[in-house]
C-alpha positions as CSV (number, residue, x, y, z in Angstrom):
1,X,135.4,97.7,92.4
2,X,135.6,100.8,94.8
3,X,138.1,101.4,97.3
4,X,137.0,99.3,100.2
5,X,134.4,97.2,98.6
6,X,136.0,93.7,99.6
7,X,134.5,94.6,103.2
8,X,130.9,95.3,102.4
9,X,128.7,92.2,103.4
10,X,127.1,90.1,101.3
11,X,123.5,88.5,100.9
12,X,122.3,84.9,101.5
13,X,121.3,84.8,97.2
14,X,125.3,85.8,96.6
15,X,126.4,82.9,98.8
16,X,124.0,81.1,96.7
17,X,124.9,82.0,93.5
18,X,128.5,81.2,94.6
19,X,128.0,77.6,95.6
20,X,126.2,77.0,92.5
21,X,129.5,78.5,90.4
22,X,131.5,76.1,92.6
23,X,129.2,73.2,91.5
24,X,129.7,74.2,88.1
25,X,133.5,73.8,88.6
26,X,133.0,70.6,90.0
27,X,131.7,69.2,87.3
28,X,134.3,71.0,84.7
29,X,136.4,69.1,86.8
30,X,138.3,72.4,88.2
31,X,137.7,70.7,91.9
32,X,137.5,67.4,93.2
33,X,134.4,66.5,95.5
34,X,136.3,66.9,98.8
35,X,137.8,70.7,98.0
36,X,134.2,71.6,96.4
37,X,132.9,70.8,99.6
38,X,135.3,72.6,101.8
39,X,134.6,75.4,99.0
40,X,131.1,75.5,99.5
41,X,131.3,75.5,103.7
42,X,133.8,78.7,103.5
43,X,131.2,80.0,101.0
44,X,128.3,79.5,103.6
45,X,130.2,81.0,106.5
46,X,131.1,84.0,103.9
47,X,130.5,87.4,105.8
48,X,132.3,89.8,103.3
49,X,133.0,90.1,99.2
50,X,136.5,89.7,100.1
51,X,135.3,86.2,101.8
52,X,133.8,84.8,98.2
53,X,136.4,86.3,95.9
54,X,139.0,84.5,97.8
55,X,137.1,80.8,97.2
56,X,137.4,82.0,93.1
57,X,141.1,83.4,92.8
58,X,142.6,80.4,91.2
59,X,139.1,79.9,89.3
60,X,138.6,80.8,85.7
61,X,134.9,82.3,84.8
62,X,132.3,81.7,85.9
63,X,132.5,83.6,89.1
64,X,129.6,85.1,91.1
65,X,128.0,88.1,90.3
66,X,129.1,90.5,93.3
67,X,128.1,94.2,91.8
68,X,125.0,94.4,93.8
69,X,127.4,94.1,97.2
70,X,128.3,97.8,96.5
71,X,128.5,101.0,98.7
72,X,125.5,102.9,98.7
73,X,128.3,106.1,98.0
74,X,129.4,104.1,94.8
75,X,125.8,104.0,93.8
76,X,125.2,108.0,94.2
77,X,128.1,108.7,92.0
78,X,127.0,106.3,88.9
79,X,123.5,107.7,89.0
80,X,123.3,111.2,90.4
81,X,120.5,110.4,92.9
82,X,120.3,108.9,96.4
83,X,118.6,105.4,95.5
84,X,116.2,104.6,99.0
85,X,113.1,103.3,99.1
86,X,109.4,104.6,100.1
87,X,108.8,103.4,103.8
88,X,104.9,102.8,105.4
89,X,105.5,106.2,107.1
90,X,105.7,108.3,103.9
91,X,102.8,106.7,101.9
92,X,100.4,107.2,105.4
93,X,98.3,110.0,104.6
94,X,94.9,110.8,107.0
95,X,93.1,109.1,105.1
96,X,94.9,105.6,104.9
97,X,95.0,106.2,108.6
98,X,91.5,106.7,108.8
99,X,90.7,103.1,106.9
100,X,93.2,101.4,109.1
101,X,91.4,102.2,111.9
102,X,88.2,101.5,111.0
103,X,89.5,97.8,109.4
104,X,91.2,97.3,112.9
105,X,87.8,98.5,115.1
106,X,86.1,96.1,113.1
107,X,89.3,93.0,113.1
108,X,89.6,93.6,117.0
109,X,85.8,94.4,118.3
110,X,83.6,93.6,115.1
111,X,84.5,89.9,115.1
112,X,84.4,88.9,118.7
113,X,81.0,90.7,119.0
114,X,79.6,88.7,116.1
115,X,81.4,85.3,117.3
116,X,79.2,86.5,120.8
117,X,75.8,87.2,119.7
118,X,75.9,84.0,117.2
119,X,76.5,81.8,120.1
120,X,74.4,83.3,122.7
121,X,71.7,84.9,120.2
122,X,72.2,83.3,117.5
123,X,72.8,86.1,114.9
124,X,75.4,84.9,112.6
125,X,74.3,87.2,109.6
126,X,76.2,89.7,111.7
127,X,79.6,88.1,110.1
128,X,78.3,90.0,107.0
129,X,78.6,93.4,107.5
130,X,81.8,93.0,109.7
131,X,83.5,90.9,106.9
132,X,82.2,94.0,104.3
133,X,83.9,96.5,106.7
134,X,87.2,94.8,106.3
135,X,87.2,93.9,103.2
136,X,86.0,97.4,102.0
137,X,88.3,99.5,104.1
138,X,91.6,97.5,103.7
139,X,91.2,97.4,100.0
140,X,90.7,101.2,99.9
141,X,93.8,101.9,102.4
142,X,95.9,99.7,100.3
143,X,94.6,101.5,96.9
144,X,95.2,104.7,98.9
145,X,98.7,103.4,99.6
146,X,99.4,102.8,96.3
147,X,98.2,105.6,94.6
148,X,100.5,107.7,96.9
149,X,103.5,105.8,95.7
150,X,103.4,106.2,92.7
């Protein structure tokens, strides 16, 4: 473990995984049902690694998996690279931003307008070409999106 790791926080699925190697102790007999529950409350109010290590100390394996509670430094040094991921920004090119616009014209004005003239004129076949217009331009924006990620 890196210097100052026992003060990164941790994720709801460590806390998790903790309690469930607490229950596991339980029924190894390693704690009686009163400290396992006092156990499993400090485990759910756990903020830190140092919070969950502490609950394990006196514990033999199995103890929860912590690596992933790492500095993002730490993870530079073992691989080289800085790990991040894509965000919505970088993938938006003109012309995803093009077919969310015309998906959202025809979401915000397209389906009011055909909810309108089916009641007062009674076109509902206008819910056809309006539904096409979504459907068409979100699925090529999202194909857009992903060809740009990869």
């Amino acid at each position: 473990m890196g210097k100052g790791d026992s003060t990164i926080r941790i994720s709801d699925a460590e806390r998790d995984e903790a309690v469930a190697k607490l229950g596991t102790h339980m029924t190894t007999g390693r704690l009686d049902l009163s400290e396992y529950e006092e156990r499993c409350g400090q485990a759910a109010a756990a903020r830190t690694r140092a919070d969950l290590e502490a609950l394990f100390e006196d514990l033999p394996a199995p103890h929860p998996d912590l690596s992933s509670a790492t500095r993002p430094v730490d993870i530079v040094k073992k691989t080289g690279q800085l790990v991040s991921r894509s965000t919505k920004k970088e993938l938006e090119t003109p012309t995803t931003a093009a077919l969310d616009a015309i998906a959202g014209v025809a979401f915000i004005i397209g389906i009011p307008a055909a909810i309108l003239l089916t009641i007062f004129l009674g076109m509902w076949w206008l819910f056809i070409p309006v539904g096409a217009v979504l459907v068409i331009a979100g699925s090529a924006s999202d194909a857009a999106k992903k060809r740009a990620s990869e």
